[in-house]
Each structure stands twice: as C-alpha cells, then as structure tokens.
C-alpha positions as a printed Julia matrix, in Angstrom:
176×3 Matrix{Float64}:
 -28.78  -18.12  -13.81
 -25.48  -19.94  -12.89
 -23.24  -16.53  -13.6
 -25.65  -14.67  -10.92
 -25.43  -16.96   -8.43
 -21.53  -17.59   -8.37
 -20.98  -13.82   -8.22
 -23.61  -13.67   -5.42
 -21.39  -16.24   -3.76
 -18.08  -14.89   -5.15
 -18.7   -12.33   -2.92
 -18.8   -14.04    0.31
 -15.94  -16.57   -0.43
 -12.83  -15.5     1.24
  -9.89  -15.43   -1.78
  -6.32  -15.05   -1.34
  -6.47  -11.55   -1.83
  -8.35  -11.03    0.94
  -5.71  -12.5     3.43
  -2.89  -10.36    1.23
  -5.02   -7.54    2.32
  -5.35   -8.26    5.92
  -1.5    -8.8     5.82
  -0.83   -5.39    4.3
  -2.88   -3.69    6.43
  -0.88   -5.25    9.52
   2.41   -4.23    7.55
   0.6    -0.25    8.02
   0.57   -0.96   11.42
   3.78   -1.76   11.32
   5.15    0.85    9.62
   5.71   -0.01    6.24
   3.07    2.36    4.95
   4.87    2.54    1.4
   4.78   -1.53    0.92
   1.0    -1.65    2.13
  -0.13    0.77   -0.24
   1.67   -0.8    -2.77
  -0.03   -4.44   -2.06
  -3.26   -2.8    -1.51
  -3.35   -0.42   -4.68
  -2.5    -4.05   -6.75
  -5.06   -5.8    -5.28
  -7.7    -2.69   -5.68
  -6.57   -2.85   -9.24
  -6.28   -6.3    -9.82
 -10.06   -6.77   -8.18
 -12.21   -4.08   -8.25
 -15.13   -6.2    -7.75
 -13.85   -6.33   -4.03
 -14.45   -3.03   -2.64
 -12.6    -3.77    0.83
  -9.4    -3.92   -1.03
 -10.0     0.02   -2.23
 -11.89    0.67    0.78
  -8.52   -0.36    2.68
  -6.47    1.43    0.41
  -7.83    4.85    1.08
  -7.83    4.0     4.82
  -3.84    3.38    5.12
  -3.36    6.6     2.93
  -5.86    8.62    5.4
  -4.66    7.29    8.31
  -0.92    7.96    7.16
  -1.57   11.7     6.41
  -1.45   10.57    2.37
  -4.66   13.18    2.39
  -3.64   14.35   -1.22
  -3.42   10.45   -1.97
  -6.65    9.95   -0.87
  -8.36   12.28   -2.52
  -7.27   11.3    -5.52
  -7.91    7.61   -5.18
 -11.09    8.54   -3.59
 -11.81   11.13   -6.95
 -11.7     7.98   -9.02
 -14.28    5.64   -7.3
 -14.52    2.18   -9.28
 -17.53    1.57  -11.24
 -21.0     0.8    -8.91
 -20.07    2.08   -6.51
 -21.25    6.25   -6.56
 -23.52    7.02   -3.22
 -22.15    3.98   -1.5
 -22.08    4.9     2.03
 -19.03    3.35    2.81
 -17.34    5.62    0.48
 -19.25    8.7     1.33
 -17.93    7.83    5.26
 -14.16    8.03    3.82
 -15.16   10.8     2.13
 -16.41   12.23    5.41
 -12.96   10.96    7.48
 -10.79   12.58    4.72
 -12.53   15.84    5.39
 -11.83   15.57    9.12
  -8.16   14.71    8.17
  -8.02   17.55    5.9
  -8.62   20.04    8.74
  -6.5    18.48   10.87
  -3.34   18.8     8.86
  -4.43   22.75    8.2
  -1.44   24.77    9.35
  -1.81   27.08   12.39
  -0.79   30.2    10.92
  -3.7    32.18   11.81
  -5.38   31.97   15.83
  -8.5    30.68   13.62
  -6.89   27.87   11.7
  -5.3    26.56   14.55
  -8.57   26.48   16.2
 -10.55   24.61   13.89
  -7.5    22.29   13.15
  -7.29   21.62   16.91
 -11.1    20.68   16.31
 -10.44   18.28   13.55
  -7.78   16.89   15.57
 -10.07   16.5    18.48
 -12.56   14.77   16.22
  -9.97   12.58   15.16
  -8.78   11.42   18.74
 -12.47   10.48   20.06
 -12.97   14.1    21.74
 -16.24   14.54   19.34
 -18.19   16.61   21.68
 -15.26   19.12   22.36
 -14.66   19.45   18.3
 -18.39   19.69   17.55
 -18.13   22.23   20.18
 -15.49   24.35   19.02
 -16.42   24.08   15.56
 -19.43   25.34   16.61
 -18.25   28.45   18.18
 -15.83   29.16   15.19
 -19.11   29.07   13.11
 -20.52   32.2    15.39
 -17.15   33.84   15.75
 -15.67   32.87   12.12
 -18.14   32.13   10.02
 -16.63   33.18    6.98
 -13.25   31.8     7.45
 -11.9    28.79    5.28
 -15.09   30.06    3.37
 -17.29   28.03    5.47
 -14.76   25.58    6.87
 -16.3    25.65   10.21
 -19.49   23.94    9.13
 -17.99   21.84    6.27
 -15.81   20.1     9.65
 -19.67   19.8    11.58
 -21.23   18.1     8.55
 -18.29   15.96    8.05
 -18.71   15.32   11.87
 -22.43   14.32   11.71
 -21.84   11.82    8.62
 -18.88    9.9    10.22
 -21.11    9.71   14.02
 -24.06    9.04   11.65
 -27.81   10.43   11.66
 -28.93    8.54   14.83
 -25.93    9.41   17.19
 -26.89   11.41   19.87
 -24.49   13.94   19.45
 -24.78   14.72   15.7
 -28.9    15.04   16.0
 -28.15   17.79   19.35
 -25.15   19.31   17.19
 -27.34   20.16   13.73
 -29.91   21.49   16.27
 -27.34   23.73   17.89
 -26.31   24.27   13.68
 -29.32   24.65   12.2
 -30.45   27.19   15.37
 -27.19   29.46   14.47
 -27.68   29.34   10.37
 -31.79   30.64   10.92
C-alpha cells in the first residue's frame, strides 16, 4: 500500500530536522551543550519516528557527563524500539561512563574508575585488563562492578572483536 511505501521512503529522505540535528550536534562540539540538548530533545520529541534524533540526544548528554540525564532519557526508550542494538550500545557506553565518573575514595574505586576511563580514551586492552584483575582481587566490590565494566566492554567492542572474544575467555576462565 501507498502509506507503507512512503514511510519506507520517509525514512531515507533527509528532512530539515535532520540538518537541525547535525547543527546541534556541532553546537556540542562547540560548547553549547545546554542549547544542543535543547534542539535535540525537541526534535526527539517532535519525531520519534527518527531514532538518530534520540540516538543523538543521549550521545551529547553521555559525552557531556549528563550520565543521570541519560539514564533517564535512555529509561524511557520510544515505542519500537526495545532490543535495538543501537540502544543497547548506549546503554553499554553509559555504563562505561558511569564508572568513570565513580569517585576515588577507596584504592578500589579509583582503580576500576581509572579502567572505565581507560576504556573511554581507546586504552581497551589496559581497562579490560585491570578490570580483570579487580575481578580476582575485588570481586565483590561495587557488588560486581568489576565485571558489569567487562560486559559493558565486550558489547561496545562487539562479539567479533578480538579483544572482547580473548577477554570473556580470560572472564569466563576466572568465574569457573
């Protein structure tokens, strides 16, 4: 029918709101964190049948340290779109910044923040590493924090990356 095949195409047709987004997501980068949220939380609103403007959303609040933000927006996923992979990656990436922003008042939390942090900054084999070793030495603390940060690890490298298939070896070796 007609209606199927213009929201097939509707989806590939580039709309205004996609260049608004691409603009507010250059006004991040520039700084303006507050006004690019606000553009991109009207345009997530306004179109939810465009997940790159809520998928971009969540990113600016991540990538600002918004991780309470995120959550939330990422706690009310729009309709259709539960399991998408996409989400379950920023899912994944909020994790990582979760740990990262955990406070270093104990020789073990500074560890495995320095891990997330490591993650975070492209040094995955050093954070797998050392979350790792806090999973032999800690295992208990953060109740399980330690291999919460390695799974969250393995989903954002994804099942085929070298790493994350030696890694759950290495995991999976320590748990049995």
């Amino acid at each position: 029918p007609e209606s199927a095949l213009r929201s097939v195409l509707d989806a590939h047709v580039e709309r205004a709101s996609d260049r608004e987004r691409a603009a507010a997501l250059e006004t991040a980068a520039a700084g303006r964190v507050d006004e690019a949220v606000a553009t991109l939380a009207r345009l997530a609103a306004a179109e939810p049948d465009r997940p790159a403007h809520f998928d971009a959303l969540v990113d600016v609040l991540i990538e600002a340290g918004r991780i309470d933000a995120a959550a939330e927006r990422l706690a009310d996923v729009p309709l259709g779109r539960e399991g998408d992979a996409a989400l379950e990656q920023r899912r994944a990436r909020l994790e990582v910044a979760r740990a990262a922003a955990v406070g270093d008042a104990d020789p073990v939390g500074a560890r495995y923040a320095a891990a997330a942090r490591a993650f975070l900054e492209g040094r995955h084999e050093a954070a797998l590493e050392d979350w790792l070793d806090l999973m032999r030495t800690a295992p208990r603390w953060g109740d399980g924090a330690a291999q919460r940060g390695l799974r969250a690890a393995f989903r954002l490298l994804g099942d085929g990356h070298e790493l994350a298939q030696r890694y759950r070896r290495r995991m999976a070796a320590l748990l049995h």
